[in-house]
PDB file of N, CA, C and O in Angstrom, chain B, residues numbered from 101:
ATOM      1  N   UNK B 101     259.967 144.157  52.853  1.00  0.00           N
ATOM      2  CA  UNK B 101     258.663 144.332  53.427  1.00  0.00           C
ATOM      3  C   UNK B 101     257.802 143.109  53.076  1.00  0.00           C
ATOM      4  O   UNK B 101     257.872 142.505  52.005  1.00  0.00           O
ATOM      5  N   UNK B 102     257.178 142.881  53.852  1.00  0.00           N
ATOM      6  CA  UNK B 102     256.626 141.421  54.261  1.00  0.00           C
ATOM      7  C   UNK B 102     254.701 141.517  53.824  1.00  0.00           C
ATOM      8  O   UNK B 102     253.843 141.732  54.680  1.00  0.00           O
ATOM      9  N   UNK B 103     254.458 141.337  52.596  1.00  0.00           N
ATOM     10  CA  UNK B 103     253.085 141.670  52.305  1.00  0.00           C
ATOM     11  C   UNK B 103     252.084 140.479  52.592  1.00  0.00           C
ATOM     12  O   UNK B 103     252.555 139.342  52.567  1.00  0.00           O
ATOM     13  N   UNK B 104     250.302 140.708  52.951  1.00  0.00           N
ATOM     14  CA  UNK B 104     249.590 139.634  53.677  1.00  0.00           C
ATOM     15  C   UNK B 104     248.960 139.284  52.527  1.00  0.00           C
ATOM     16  O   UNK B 104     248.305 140.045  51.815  1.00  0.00           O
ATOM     17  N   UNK B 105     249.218 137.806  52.301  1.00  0.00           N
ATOM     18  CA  UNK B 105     248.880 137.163  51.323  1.00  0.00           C
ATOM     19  C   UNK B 105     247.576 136.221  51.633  1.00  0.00           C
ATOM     20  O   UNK B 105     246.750 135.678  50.900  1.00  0.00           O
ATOM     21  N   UNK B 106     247.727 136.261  52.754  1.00  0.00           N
ATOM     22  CA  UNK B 106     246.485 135.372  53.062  1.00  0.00           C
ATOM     23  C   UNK B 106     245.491 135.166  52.688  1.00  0.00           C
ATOM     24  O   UNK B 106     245.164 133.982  52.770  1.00  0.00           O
ATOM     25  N   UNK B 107     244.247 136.331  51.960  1.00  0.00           N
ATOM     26  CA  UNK B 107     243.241 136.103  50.946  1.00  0.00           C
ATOM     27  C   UNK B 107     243.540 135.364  49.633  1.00  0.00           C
ATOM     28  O   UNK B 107     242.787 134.516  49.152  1.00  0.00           O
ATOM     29  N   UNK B 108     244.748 135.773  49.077  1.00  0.00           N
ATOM     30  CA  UNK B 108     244.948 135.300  48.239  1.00  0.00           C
ATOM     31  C   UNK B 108     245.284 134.109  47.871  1.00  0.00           C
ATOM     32  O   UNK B 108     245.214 133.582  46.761  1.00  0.00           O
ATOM     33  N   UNK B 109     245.757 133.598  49.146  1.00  0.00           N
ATOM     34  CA  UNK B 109     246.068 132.241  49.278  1.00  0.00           C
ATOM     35  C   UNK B 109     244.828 131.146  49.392  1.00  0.00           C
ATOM     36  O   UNK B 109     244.771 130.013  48.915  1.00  0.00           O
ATOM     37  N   UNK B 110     243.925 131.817  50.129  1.00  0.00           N
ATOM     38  CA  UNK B 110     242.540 130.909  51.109  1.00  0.00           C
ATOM     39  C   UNK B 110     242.045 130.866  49.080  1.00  0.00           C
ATOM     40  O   UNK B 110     241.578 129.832  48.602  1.00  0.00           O
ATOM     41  N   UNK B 111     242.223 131.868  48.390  1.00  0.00           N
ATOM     42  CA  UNK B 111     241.219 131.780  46.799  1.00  0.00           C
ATOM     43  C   UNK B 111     241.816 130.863  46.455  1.00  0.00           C
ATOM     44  O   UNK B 111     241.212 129.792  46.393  1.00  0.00           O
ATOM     45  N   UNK B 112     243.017 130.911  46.151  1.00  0.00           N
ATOM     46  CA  UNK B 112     243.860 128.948  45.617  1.00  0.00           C
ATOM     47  C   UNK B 112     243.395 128.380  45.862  1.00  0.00           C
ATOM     48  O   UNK B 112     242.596 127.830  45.103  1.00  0.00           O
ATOM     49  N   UNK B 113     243.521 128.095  47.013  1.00  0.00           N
ATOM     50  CA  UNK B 113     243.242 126.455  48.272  1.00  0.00           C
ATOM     51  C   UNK B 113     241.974 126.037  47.359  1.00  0.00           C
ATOM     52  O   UNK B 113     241.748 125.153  46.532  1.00  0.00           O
ATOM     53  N   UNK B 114     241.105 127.356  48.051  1.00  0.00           N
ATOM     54  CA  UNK B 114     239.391 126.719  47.859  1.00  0.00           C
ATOM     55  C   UNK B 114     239.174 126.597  46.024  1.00  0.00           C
ATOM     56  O   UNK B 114     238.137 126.299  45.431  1.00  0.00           O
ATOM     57  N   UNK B 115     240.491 126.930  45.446  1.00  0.00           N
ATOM     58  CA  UNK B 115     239.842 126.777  44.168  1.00  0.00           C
ATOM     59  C   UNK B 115     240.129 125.418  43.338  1.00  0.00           C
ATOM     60  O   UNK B 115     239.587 124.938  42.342  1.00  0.00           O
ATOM     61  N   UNK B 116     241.057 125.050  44.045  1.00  0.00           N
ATOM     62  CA  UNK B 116     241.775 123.574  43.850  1.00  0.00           C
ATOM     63  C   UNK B 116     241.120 122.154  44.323  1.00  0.00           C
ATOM     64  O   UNK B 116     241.404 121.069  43.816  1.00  0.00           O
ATOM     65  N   UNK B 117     240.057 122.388  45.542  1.00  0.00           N
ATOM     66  CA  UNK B 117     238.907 121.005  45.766  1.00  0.00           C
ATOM     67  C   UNK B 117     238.103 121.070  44.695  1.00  0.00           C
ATOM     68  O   UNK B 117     237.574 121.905  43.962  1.00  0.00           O
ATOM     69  N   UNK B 118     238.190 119.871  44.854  1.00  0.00           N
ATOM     70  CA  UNK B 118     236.401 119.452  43.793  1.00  0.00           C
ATOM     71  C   UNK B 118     235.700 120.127  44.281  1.00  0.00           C
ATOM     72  O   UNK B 118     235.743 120.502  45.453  1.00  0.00           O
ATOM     73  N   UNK B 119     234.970 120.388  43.515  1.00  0.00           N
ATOM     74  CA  UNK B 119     233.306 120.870  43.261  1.00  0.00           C
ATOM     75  C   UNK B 119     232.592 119.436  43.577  1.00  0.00           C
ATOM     76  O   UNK B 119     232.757 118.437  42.877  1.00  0.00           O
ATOM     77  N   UNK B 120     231.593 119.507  44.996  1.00  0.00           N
ATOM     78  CA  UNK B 120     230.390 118.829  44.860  1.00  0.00           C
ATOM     79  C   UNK B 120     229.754 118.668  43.465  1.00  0.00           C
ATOM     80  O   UNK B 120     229.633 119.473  42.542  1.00  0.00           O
ATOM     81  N   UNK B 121     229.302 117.087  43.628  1.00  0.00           N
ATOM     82  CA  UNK B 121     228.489 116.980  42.232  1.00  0.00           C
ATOM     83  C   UNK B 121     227.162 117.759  42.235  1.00  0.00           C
ATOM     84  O   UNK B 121     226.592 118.066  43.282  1.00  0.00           O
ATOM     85  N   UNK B 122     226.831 117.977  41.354  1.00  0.00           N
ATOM     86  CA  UNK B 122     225.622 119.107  40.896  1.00  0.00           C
ATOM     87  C   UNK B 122     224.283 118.037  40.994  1.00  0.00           C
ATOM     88  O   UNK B 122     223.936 117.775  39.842  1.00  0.00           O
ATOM     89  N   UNK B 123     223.524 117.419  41.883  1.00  0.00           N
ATOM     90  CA  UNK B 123     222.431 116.458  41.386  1.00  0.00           C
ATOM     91  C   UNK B 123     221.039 117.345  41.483  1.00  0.00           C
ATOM     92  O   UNK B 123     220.267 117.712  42.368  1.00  0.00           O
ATOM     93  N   UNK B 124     221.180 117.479  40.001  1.00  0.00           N
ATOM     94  CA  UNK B 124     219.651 117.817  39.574  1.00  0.00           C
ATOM     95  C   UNK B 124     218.793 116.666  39.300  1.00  0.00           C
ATOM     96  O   UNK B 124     219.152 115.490  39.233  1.00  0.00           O
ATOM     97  N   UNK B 125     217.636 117.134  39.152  1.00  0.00           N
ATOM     98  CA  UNK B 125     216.314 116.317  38.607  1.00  0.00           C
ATOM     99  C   UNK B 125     216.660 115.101  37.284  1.00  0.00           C
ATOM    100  O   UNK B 125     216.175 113.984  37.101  1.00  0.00           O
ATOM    101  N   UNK B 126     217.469 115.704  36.678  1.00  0.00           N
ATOM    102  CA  UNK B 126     217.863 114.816  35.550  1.00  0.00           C
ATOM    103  C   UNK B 126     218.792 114.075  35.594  1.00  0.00           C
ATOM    104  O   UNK B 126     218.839 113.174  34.756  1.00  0.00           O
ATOM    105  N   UNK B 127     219.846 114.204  36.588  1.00  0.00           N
ATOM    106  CA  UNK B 127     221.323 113.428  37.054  1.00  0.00           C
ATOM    107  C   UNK B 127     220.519 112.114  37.815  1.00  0.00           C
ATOM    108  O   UNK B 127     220.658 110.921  37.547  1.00  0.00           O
ATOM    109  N   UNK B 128     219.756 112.649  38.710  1.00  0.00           N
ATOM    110  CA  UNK B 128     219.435 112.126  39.616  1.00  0.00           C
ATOM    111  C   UNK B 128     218.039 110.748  38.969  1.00  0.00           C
ATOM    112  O   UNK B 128     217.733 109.692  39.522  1.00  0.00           O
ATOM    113  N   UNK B 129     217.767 111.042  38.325  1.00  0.00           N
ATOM    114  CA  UNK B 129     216.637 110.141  36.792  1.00  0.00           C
ATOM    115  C   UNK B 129     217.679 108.865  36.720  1.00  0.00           C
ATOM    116  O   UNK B 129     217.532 107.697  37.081  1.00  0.00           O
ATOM    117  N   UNK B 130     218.913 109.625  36.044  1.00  0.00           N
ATOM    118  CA  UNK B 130     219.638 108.955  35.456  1.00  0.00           C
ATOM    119  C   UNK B 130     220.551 107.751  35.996  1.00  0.00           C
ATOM    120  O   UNK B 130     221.020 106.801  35.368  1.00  0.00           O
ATOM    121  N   UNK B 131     220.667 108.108  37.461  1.00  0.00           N
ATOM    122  CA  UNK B 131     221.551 107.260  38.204  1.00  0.00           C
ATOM    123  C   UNK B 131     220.435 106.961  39.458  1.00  0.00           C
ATOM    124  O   UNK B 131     220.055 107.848  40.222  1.00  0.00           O
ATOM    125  N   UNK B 132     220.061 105.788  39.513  1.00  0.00           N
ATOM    126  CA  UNK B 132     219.403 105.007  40.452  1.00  0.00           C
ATOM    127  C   UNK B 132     220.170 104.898  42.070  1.00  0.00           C
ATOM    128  O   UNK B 132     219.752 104.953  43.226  1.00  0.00           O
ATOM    129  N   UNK B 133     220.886 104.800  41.720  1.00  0.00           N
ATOM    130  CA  UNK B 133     221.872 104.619  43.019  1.00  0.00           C
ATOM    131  C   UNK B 133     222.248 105.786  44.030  1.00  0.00           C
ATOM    132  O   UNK B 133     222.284 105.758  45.260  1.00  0.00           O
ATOM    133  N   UNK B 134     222.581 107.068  42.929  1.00  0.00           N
ATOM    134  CA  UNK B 134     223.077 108.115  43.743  1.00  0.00           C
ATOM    135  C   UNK B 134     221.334 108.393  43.705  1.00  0.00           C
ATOM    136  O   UNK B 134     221.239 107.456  44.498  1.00  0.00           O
ATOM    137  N   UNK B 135     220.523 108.636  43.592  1.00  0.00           N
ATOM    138  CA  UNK B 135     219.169 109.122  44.015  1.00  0.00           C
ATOM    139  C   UNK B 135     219.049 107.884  45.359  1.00  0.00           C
ATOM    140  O   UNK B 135     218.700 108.421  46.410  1.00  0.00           O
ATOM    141  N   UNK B 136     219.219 106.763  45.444  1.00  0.00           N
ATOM    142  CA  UNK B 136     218.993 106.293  46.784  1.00  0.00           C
ATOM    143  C   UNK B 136     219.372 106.696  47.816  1.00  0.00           C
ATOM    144  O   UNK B 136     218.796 106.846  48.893  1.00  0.00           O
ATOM    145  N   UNK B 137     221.139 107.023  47.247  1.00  0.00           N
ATOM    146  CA  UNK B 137     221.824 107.325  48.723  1.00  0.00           C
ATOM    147  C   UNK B 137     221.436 109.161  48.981  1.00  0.00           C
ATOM    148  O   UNK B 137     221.849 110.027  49.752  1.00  0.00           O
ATOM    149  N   UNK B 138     220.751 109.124  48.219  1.00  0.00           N
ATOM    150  CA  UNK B 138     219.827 111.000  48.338  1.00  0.00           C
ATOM    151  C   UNK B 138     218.880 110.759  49.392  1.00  0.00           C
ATOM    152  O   UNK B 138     218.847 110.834  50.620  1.00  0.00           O
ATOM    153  N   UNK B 139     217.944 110.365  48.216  1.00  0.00           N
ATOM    154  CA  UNK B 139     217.146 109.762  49.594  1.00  0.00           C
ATOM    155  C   UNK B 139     217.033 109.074  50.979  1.00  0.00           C
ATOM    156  O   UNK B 139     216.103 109.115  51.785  1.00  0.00           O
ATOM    157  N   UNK B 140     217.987 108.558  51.031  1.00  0.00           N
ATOM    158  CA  UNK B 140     218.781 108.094  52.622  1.00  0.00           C
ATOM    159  C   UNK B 140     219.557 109.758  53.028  1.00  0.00           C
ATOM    160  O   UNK B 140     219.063 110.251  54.042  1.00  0.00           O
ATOM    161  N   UNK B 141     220.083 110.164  52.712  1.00  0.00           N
ATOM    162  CA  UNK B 141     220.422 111.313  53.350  1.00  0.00           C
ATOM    163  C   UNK B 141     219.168 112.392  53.639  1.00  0.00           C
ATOM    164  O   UNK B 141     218.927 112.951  54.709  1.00  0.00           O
ATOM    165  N   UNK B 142     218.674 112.479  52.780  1.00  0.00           N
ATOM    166  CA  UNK B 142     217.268 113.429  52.886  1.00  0.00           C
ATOM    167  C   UNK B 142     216.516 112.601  54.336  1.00  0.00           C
ATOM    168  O   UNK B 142     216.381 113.255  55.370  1.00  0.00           O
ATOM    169  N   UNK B 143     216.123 111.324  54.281  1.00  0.00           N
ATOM    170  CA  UNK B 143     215.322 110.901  55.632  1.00  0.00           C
ATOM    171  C   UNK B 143     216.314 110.846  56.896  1.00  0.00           C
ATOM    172  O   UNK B 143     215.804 111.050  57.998  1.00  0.00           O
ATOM    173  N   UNK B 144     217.671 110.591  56.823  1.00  0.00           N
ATOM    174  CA  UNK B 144     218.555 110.902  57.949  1.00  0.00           C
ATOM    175  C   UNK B 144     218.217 112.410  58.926  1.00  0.00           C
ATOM    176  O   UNK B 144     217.761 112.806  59.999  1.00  0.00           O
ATOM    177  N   UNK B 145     218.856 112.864  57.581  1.00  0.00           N
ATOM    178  CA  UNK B 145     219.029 114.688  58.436  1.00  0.00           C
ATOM    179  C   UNK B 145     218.727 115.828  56.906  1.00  0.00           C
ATOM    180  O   UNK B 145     219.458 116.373  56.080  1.00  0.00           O
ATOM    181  N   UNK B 146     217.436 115.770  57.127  1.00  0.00           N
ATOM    182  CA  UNK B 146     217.061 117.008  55.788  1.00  0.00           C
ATOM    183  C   UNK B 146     217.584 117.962  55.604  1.00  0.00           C
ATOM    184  O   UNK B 146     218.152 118.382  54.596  1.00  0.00           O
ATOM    185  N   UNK B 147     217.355 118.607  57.082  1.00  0.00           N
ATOM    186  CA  UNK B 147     218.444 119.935  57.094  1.00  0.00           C
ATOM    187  C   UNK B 147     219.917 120.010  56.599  1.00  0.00           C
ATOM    188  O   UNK B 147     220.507 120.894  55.978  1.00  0.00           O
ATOM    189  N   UNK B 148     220.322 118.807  57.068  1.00  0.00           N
ATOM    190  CA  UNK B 148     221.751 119.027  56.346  1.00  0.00           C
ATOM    191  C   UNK B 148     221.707 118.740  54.647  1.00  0.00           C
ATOM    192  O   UNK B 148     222.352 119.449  53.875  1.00  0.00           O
ATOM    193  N   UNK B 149     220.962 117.744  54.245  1.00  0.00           N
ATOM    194  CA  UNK B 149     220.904 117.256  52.899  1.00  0.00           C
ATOM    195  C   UNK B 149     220.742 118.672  52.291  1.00  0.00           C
ATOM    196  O   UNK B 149     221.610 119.072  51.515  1.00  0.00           O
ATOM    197  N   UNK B 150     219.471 119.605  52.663  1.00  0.00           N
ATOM    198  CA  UNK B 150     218.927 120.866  52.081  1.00  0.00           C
ATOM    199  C   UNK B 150     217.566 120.306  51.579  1.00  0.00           C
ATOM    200  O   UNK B 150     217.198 119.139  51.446  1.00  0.00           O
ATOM    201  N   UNK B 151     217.056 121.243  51.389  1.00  0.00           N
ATOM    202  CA  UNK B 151     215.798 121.093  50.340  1.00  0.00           C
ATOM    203  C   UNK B 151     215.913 121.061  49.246  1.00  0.00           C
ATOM    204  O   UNK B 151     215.321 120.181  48.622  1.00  0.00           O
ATOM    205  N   UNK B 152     216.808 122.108  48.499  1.00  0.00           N
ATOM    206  CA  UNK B 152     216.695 121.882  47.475  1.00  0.00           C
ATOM    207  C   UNK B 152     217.207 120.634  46.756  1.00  0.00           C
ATOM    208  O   UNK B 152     217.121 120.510  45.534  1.00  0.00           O
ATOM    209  N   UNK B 153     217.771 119.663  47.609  1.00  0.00           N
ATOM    210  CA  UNK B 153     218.303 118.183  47.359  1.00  0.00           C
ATOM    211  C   UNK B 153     217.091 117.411  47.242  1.00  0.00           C
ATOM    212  O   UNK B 153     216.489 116.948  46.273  1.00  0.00           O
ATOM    213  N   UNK B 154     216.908 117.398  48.404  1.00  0.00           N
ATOM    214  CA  UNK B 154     215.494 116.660  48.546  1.00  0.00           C
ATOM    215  C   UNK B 154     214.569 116.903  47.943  1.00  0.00           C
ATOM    216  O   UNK B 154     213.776 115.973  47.799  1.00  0.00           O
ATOM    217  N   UNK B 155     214.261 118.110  47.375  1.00  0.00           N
ATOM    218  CA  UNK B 155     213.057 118.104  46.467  1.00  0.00           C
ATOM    219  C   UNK B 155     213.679 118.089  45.225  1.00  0.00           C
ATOM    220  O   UNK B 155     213.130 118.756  44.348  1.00  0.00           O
ATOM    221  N   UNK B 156     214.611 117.535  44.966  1.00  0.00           N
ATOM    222  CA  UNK B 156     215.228 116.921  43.265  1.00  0.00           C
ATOM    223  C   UNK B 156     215.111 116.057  43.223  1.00  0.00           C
ATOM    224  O   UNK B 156     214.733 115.573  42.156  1.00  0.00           O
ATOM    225  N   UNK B 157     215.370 115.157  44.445  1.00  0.00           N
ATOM    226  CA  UNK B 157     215.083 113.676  44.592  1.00  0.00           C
ATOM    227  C   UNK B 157     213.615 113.312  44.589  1.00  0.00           C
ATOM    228  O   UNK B 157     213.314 112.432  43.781  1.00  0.00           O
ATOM    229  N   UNK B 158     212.756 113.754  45.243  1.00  0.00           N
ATOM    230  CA  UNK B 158     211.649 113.907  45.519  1.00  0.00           C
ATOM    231  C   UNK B 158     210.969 113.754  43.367  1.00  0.00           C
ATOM    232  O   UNK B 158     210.355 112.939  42.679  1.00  0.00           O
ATOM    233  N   UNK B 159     211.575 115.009  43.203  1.00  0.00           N
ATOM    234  CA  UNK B 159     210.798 114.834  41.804  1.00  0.00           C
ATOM    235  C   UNK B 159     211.505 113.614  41.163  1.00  0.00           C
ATOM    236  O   UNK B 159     210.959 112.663  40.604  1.00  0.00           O
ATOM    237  N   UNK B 160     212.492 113.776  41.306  1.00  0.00           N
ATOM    238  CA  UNK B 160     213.240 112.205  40.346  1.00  0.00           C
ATOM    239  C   UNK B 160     212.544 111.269  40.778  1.00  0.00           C
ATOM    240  O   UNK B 160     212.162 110.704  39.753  1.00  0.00           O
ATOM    241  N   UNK B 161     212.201 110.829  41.492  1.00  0.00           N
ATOM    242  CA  UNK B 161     211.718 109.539  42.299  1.00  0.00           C
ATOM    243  C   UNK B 161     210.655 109.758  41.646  1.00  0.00           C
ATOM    244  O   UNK B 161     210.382 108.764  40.973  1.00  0.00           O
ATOM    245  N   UNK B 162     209.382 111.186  41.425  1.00  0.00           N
ATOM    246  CA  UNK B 162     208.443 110.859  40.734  1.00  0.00           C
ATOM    247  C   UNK B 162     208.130 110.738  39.844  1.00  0.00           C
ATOM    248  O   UNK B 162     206.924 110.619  39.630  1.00  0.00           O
ATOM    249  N   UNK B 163     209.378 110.689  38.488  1.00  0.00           N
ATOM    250  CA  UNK B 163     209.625 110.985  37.646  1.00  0.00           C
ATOM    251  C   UNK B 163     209.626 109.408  36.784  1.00  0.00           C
ATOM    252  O   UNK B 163     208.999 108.846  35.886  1.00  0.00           O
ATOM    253  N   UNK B 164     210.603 109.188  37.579  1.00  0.00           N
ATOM    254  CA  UNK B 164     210.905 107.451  37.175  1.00  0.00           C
ATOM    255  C   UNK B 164     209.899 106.560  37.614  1.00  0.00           C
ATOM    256  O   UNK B 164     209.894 105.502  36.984  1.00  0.00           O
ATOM    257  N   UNK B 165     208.658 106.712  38.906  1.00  0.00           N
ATOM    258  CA  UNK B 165     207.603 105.899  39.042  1.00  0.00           C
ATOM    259  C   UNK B 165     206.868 106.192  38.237  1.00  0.00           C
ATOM    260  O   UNK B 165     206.142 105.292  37.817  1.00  0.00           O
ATOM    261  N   UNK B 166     206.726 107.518  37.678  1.00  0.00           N
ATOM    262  CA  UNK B 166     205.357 107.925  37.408  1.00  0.00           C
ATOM    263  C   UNK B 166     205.578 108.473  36.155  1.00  0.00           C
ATOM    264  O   UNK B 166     204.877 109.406  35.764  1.00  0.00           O
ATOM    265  N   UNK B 167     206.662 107.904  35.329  1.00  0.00           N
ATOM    266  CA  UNK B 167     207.132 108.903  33.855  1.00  0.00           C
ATOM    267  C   UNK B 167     207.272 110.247  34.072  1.00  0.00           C
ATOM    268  O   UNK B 167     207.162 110.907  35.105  1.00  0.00           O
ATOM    269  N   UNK B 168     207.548 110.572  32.876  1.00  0.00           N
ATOM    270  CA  UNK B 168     208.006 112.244  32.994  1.00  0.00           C
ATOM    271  C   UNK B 168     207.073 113.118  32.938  1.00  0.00           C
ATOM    272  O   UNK B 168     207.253 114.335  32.976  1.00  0.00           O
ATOM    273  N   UNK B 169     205.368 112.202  32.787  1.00  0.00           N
ATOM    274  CA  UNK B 169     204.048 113.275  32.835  1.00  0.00           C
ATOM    275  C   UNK B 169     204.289 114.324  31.430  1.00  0.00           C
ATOM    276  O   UNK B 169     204.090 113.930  30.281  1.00  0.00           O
ATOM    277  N   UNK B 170     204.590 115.226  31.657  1.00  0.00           N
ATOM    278  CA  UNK B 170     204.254 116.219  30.291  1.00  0.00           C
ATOM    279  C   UNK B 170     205.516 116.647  29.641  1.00  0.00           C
ATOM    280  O   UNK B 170     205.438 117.461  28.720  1.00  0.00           O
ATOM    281  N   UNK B 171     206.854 116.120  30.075  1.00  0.00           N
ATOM    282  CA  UNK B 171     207.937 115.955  29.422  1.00  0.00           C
ATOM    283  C   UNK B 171     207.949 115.034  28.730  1.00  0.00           C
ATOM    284  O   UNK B 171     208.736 114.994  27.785  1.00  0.00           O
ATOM    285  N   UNK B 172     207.096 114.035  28.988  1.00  0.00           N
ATOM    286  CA  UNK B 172     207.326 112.640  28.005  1.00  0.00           C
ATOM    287  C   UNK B 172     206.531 112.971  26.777  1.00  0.00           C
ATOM    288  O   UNK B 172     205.496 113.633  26.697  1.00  0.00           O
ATOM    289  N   UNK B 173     207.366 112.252  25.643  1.00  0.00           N
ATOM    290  CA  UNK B 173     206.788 112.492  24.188  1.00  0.00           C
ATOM    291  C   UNK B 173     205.311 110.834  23.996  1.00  0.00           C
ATOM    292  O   UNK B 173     205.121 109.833  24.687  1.00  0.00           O
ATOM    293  N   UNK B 174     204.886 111.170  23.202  1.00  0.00           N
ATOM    294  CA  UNK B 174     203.721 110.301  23.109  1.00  0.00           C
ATOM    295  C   UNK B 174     204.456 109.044  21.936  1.00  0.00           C
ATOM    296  O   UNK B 174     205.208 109.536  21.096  1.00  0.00           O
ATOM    297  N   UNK B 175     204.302 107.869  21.890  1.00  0.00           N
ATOM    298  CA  UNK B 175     205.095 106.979  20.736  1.00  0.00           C
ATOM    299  C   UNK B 175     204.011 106.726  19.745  1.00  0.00           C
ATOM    300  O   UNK B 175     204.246 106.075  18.727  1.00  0.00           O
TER     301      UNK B 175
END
C-alpha cells in the first residue's frame, strides 16, 4: 500500500533553503551597503520590499545621520 507523502515531503524541501537574512534596525546600522541596496529596493517597488523593511531602513538611515538620539550614551 502506497502512502501520500507529499506534506511531508514539501516540510523537508522548505526546511532545507536558507532563511532570508533578518535586516533589522541594528543589522542594517551596521552594514552600509546592505541598507543601500534596501533602500534601492524600498524606492523601486515598496510593496514588494514591505514596510516593515523599509521602515528599518528608514530608521537606520536615521540612526547613522542623526546618532542613535536616546540610545546613545553621553562620553
Amino acid at each position: 500500500m502506497m502512502r501520500n507523502c507529499g506534506p511531508f515531503l514539501a516540510l523537508i524541501l522548505v526546511g532545507c533553503q536558507p532563511a532570508p537574512p533578518a535586516d533589522t534596525v541594528e543589522s542594517l546600522v551596521a552594514d552600509p551597503e546592505r541598507l543601500q541596496e534596501v533602500q534601492r529596493q524600498c524606492r523601486q517597488d515598496y510593496a514588494k520590499a514591505g514596510e516593515v523593511l523599509c521602515n528599518a531602513a528608514s530608521e537606520a538611515y536615521r540612526r547613522r545621520f542623526m546618532g542613535g538620539g536616546a540610545d546613545e550614551k553621553p562620553e
